[in-house]
C-alpha positions, 0 to 999 in steps of 0.5 A: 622538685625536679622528679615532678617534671615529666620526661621529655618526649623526643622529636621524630620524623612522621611515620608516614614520611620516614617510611620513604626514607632513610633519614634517622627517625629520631631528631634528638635533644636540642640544648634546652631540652638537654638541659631540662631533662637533665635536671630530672636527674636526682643526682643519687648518691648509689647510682644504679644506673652507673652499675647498670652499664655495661661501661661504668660511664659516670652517668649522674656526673654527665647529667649534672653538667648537661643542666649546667649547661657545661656541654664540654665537661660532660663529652670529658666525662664519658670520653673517660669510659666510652669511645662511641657516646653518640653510638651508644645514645642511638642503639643500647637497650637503656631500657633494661640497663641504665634507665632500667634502673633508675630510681625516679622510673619506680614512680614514674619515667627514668631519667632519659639516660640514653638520649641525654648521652647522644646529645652530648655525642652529638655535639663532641662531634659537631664541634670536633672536641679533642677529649684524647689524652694519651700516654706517651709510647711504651714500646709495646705492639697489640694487634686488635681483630675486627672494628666493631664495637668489641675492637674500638673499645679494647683499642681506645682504652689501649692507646690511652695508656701508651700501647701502639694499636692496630686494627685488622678490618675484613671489610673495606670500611671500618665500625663492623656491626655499626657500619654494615648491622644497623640501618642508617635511620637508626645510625646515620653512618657519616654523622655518627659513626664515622665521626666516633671512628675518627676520634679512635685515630686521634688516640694513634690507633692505626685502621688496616680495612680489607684483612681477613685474618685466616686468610690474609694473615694469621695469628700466630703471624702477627705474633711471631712475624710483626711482633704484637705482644698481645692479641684482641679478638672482636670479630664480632658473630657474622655467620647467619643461622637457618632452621633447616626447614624445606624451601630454604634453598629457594630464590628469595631466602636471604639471611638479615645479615646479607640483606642488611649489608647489602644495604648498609655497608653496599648502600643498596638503598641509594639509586647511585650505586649498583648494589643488586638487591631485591625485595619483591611486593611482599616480605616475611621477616622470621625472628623478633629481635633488633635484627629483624626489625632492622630488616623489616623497617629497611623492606618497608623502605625499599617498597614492600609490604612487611610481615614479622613472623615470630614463635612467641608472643609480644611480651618475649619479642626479644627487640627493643619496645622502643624498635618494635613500636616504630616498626608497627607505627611504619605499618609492618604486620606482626604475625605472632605465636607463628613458626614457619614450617616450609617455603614454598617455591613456583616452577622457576625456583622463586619463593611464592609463599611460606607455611607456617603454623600457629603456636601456644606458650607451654612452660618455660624453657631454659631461657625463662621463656615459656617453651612455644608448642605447635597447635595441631592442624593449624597450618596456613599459607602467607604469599611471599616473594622475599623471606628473610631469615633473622634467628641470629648468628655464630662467628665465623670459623675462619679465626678458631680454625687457623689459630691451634690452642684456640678452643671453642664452646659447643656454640662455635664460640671462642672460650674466653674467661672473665678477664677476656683470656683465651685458652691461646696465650697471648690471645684475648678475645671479647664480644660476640665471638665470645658470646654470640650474638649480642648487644654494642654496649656488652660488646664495648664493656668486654672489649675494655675489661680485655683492654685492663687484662692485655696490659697487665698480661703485657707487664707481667710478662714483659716488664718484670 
């Protein structure tokens, strides 16, 4: 039967070899091992999987074509849904959303969703597929803000249906998150992200980099002045947070998000450009999410010994299992059930060490999570030269301030509601200005339930 044959493990690079690098550490599926996997998949007739992803890809169906070995009908039926397969295979949590819901992992592994999905991606791209079918031009404009994950699942869906799309990047390259979040082990940049970008252009979709809106241009501008009917806000969440502790102020605090630009966006890594970035000897990474496994695996990259601090223990860590057992196997030290209380600095103003302080789990908070407690007189020093700060971020304000009638919650998030409607009229927003910060996949889902209300917005107010 096809649920006796166990999953098929993915080939990666050695631990010890990709910690010098910057090569993606997963190789992937090659066709025989696609299609093997794929006929694990039982094919239900309620898949929970497709409820379970966040852009309702028809996963059962992909499935069956990859063990036919019909790659190209498979690209066509999630280019139905998604724009960003080889994306989506490489970064989702498939563990809680589509795998996390598949029946053949109740007794067992669940069917390799994720990996299956890049596979396909992946050969979309190498063999430059055309999966775009577009509807003829209907005259109307929409304006789309940011070219992230959010922005080029609204503008895809868009296009499709005959609107002319923009998209207003304030970086100098497009893909937001992808391009300047993730490191190029996870998601190598050329192969995959700016191979699915180009495929968002195809539909028509038009990328306008370096425009910061508040700055460059407005809102109401785009509206009363270029004529958009329509407005989609996915500038994503880039403002860093701190914990406002002594020593944050010190040479050598730097936010993730600096800190992973810097590489990947600025491509620090790289000998040839003259990006400045420094890591010193030692590293302590404060947070224990995706981000801050990024941040650590790329110090560890860049030559330093790497220290996670995190205030929970592994059980809440909120990263990935898949992110956290790579970042353990490139010998990054975990510090768990530890809260920074100060960094402390030398006479020249430079981190040389972080206190900390050990923690006990009480009872949980209103995030479900048991509530960390300070164990009294437990204080101790970690010698540091580089602390880098991932406790997540808001949206910048640069938008909500220079756009009257666009309101925000208590978390400085752009107020939208379950169709992606601002309180601006004409004005829709989706992804992490929304929600803060979150994952690619949500992003895209919101993104394309913004895309549905747009044009209905459009047609109710234009067209009747």
């Amino acid at each position: 039967m096809a649920n006796k044959i166990p999953r098929i493990p993915v080939r990666e690079q050695d631990p010890n070899i990709r910690r010098t690098n910057f090569e993606e550490v997963s190789y992937g599926y090659n066709s025989e091992e696609a299609m093997l996997e794929a006929t694990r998949c039982l094919n239900c007739k309620k898949p929970k999987c497709v409820t379970a992803c966040p852009v309702s890809i028809n996963i059962p169906a992909f499935i069956q074509e990859i063990a036919k070995g019909n790659f190209v009908d498979a690209a066509k039926v999630i280019a139905a849904d998604s724009s960003l397969p080889a994306v989506c295979g490489r970064v989702c949590p498939q563990e809680s959303q589509c795998e996390g819901d598949c029946i053949l992992g109740v007794k067992s592994e669940p069917v390799a969703i994720g990996k299956l999905e890049r596979f396909i991606g992946d050969y979309a791209n190498e063999n430059q597929l055309n999966l775009a079918e577009v509807a003829a031009p209907n005259g109307f404009k929409v304006a789309i803000i940011g070219s992230g994950p959010a922005g080029l699942a609204c503008a895809t869906d868009l296009a499709k249906i005959g609107y002319e799309v923009k998209i207003f990047e304030a970086l100098h390259k497009a893909g937001g998150v992808l391009e300047y979040g993730i490191p190029e082990f996870r998601l190598p940049k050329e192969k995959v992200v700016k191979a699915e970008i180009d495929n968002v252009r195809r539909l028509g979709v038009k990328i306008e980099t370096d425009v910061v809106i508040g700055r460059t241009v407005t809102i109401d501008e785009l509206i009363n002045e270029e004529g958009y009917h329509a407005v989609f806000v996915g500038s994503g969440a880039g403002l860093p947070k701190f914990m406002d502790i002594p020593g944050e102020n010190l040479n050598g605090v730097v936010s993730a998000n600096e800190f992973l630009t810097r590489t990947n966006l600025m491509k620090a890594y790289d000998e040839s450009y003259d990006t400045p970035i420094f890591v010193g000897s030692n590293v302590v990474v404060v947070g224990g999410g995706n981000v801050a496994m990024d941040a650590a695996r790329t110090a560890a990259r860049l030559g330093a010994n790497v220290t996670v601090v995190y205030r929970r223990s592994k059980t809440e860590l909120p990263a990935r299992v898949e992110e956290v057992h790579h970042a353990e196997e490139e010998g990054i030290v975990f510090k768990l059930l530890t809260n920074p209380t100060e960094i402390i600095g030398d006479e020249k103003g430079w981190v040389k060490a972080i206190k900390c302080i050990k923690m006990d789990l009480g009872e949980p908070d209103a995030s479900g999570r048991r509530r960390p407690i300070e164990v009294p007189n437990s204080e101790f020093e970690v010698k540091t030269d580089v602390v880098i700060m991932s406790l997540g971020t808001s949206p910048n304000p640069l938008i909500s301030t220079t756009t009257p009638g666009l309101n925000l919650n208590k978390w400085q998030c752009i107020i939208a509601d379950e169709k992606g409607q601002t309180t601006r009229e004409g004005v829709f927003a989706g992804g992490d200005a929304v929600t803060g910060a979150a994952t690619v996949i949500l992003a895209m889902g919101a993104g394309r339930v913004a895309a549905k209300s747009i044009d209905e917005y459009i047609k109710d107010k234009y067209q009747n």
